[in-house]
Every structure is written in C-alpha cells, then in structure tokens.
mmCIF file of the C-alpha atoms, coordinates in Angstrom:
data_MODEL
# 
_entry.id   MODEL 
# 
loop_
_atom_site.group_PDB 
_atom_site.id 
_atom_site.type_symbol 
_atom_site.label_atom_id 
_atom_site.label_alt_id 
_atom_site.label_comp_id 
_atom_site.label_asym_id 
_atom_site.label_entity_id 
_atom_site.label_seq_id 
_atom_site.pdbx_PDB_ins_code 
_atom_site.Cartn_x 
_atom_site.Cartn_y 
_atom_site.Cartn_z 
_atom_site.occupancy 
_atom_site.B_iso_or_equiv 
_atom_site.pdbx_formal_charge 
_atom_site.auth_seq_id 
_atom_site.auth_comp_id 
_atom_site.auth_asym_id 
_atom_site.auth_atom_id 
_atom_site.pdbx_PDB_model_num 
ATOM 1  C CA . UNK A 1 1  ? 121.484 83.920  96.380  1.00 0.00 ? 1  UNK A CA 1 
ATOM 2  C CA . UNK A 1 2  ? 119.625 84.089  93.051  1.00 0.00 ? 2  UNK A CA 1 
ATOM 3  C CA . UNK A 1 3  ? 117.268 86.992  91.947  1.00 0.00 ? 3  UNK A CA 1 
ATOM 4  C CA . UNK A 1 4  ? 114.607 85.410  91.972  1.00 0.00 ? 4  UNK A CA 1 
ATOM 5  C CA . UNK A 1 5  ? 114.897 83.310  95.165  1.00 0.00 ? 5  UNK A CA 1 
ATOM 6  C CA . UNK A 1 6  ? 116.066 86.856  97.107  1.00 0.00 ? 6  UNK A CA 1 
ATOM 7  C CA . UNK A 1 7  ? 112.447 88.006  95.313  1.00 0.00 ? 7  UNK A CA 1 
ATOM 8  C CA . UNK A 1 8  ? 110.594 85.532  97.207  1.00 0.00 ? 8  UNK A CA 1 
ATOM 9  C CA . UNK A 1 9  ? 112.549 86.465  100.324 1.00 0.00 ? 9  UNK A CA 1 
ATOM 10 C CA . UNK A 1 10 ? 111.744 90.065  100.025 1.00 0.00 ? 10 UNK A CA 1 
ATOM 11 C CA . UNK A 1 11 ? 107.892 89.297  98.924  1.00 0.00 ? 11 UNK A CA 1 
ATOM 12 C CA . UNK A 1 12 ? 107.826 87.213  102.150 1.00 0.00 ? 12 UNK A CA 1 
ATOM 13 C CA . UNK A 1 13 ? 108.982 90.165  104.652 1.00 0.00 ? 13 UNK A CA 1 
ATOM 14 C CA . UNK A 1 14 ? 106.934 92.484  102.481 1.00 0.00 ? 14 UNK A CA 1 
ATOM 15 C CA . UNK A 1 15 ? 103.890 90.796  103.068 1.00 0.00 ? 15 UNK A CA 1 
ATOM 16 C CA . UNK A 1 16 ? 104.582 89.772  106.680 1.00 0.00 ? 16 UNK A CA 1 
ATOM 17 C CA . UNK A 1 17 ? 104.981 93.317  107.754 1.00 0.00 ? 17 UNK A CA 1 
ATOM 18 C CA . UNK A 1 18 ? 102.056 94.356  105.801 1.00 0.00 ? 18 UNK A CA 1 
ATOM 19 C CA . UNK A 1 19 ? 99.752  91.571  107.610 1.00 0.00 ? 19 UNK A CA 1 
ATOM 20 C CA . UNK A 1 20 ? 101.474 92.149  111.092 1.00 0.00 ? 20 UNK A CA 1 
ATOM 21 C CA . UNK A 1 21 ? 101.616 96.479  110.738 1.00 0.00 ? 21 UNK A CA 1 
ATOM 22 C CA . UNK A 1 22 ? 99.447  97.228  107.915 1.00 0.00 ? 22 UNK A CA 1 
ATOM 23 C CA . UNK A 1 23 ? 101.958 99.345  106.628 1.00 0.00 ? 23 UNK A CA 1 
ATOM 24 C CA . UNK A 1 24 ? 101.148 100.488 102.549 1.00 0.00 ? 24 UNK A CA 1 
ATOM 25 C CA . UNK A 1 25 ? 102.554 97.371  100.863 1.00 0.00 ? 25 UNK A CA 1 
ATOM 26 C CA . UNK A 1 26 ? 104.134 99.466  98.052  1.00 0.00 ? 26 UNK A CA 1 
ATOM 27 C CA . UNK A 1 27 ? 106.366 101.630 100.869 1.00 0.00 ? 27 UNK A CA 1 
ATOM 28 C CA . UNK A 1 28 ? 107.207 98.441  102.287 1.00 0.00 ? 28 UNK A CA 1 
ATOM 29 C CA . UNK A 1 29 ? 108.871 96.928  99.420  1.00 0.00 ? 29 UNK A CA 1 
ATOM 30 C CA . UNK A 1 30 ? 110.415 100.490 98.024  1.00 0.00 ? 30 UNK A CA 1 
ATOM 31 C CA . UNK A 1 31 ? 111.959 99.903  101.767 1.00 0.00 ? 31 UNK A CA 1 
ATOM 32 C CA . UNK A 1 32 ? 113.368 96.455  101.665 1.00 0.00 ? 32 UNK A CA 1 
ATOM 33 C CA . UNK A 1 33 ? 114.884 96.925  98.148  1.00 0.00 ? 33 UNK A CA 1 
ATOM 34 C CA . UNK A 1 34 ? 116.498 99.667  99.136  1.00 0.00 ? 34 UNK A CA 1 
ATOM 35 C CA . UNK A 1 35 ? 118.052 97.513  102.314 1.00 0.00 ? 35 UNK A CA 1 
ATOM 36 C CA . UNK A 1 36 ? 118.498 94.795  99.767  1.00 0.00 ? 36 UNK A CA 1 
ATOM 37 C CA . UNK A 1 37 ? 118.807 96.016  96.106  1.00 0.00 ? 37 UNK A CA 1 
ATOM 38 C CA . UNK A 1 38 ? 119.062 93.218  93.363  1.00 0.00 ? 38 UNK A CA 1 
ATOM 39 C CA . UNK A 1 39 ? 118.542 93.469  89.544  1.00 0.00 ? 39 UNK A CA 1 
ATOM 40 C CA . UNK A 1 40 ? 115.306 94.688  87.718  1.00 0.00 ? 40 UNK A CA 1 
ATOM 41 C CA . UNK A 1 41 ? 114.138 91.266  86.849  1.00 0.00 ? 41 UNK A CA 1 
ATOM 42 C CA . UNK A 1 42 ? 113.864 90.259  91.169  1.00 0.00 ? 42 UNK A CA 1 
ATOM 43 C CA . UNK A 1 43 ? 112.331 93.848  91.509  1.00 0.00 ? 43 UNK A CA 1 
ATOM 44 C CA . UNK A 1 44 ? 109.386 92.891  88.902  1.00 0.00 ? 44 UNK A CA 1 
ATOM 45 C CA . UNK A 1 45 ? 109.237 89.814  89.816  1.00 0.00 ? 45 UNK A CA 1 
ATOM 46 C CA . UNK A 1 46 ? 108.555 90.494  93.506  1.00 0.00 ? 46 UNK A CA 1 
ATOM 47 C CA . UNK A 1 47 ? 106.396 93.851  93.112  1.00 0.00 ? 47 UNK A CA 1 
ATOM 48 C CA . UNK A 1 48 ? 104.242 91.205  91.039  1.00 0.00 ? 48 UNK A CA 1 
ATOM 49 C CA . UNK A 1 49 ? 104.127 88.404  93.458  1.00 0.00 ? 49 UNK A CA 1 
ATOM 50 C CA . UNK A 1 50 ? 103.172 91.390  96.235  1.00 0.00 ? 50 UNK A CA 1 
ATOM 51 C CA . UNK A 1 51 ? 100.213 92.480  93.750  1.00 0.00 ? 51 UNK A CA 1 
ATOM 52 C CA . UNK A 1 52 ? 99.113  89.312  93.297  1.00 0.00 ? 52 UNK A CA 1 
ATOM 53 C CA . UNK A 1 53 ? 98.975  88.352  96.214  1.00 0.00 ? 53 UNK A CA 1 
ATOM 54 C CA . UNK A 1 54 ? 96.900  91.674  97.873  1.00 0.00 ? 54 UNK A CA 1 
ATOM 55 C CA . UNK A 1 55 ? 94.559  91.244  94.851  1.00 0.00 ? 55 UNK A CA 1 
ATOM 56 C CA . UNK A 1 56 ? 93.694  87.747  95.584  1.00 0.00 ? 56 UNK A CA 1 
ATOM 57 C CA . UNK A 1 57 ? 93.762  87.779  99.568  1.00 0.00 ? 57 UNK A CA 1 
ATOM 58 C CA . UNK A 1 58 ? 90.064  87.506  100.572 1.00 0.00 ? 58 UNK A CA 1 
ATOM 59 C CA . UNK A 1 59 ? 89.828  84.274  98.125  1.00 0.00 ? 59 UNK A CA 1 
ATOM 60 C CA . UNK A 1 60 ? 92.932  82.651  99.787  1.00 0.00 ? 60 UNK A CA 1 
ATOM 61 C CA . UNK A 1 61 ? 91.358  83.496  103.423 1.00 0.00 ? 61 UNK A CA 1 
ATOM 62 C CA . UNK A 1 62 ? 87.928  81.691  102.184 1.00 0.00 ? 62 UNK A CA 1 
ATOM 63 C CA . UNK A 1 63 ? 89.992  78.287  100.605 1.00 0.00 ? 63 UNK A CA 1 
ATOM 64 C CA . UNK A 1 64 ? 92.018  78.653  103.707 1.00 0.00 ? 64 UNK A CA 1 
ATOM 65 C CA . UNK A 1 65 ? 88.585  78.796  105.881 1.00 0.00 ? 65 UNK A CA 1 
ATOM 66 C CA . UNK A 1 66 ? 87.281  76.083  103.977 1.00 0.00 ? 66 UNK A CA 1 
ATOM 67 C CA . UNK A 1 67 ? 89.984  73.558  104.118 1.00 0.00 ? 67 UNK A CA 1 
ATOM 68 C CA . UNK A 1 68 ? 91.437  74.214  107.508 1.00 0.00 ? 68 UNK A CA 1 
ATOM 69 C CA . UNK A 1 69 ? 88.598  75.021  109.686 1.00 0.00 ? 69 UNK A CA 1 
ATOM 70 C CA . UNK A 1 70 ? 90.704  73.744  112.557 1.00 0.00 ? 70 UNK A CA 1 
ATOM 71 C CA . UNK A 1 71 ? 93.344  76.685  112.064 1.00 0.00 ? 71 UNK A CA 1 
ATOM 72 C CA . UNK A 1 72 ? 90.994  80.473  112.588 1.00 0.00 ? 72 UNK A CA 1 
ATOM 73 C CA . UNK A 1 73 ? 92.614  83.133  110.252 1.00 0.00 ? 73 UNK A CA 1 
ATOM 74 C CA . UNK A 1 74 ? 93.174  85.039  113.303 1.00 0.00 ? 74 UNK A CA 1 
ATOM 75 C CA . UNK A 1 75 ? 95.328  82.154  114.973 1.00 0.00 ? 75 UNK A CA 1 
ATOM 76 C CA . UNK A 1 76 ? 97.688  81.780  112.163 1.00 0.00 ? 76 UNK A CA 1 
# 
C-alpha cells in the first residue's frame, strides 16, 4: 500500500478512536504508527490530516448540521 494511502488509513482509525474513546489524539497516532510504521513523509502527512481535522471539527459539525438535518451528529 502507498504512504500516503496507509496515512489516510491510519488518520481514519486515529480519529475514529478519538470520536468513539476520546482518547488524546496525539497518543493515539504515536500508537498506531508504532503497530504500523511507514516512512516520514506518511507520518507528516497523517499527524497533519489529524490536526487539521481536530482544529476544524466544530465547523464541519455546523456544515454537517446544516446540510443534513435529517442525519443528528449524535446518530452518525
């Protein structure tokens, strides 16, 4: 699998378990790259998808609120 694609997979189970457990986000992904180690590049490349993605949370939530009223935050 390429780095960057096994990035994506690790952002994915990173943020999953950190929406489902609340575990620190940062411990998280130290924790799946050591399960799943790939090159510097993935490493960056998912630690700043993981960022991103906590930083901007609450304004995905409201766009997700405001275009899919039919699907609660709490449902999905």
């Amino acid at each position: 699998m390429k780095t960057r694609r096994r990035a994506r997979r690790v952002t994915l189970e990173t943020l999953y378990e950190y929406d489902i457990a609340n575990h620190p986000p940062g411990e998280i992904l130290q924790q799946r790259l050591e399960d799943q180690p790939m090159e510097k590049a993935g490493v960056d490349f998912a630690a700043h998808l993981v960022q991103g993605t906590i930083e901007h949370l609450e304004e995905m939530d409201m766009l997700i609120s405001r275009y899919a009223p039919e699907w609660p935050l709490d449902q999905m």
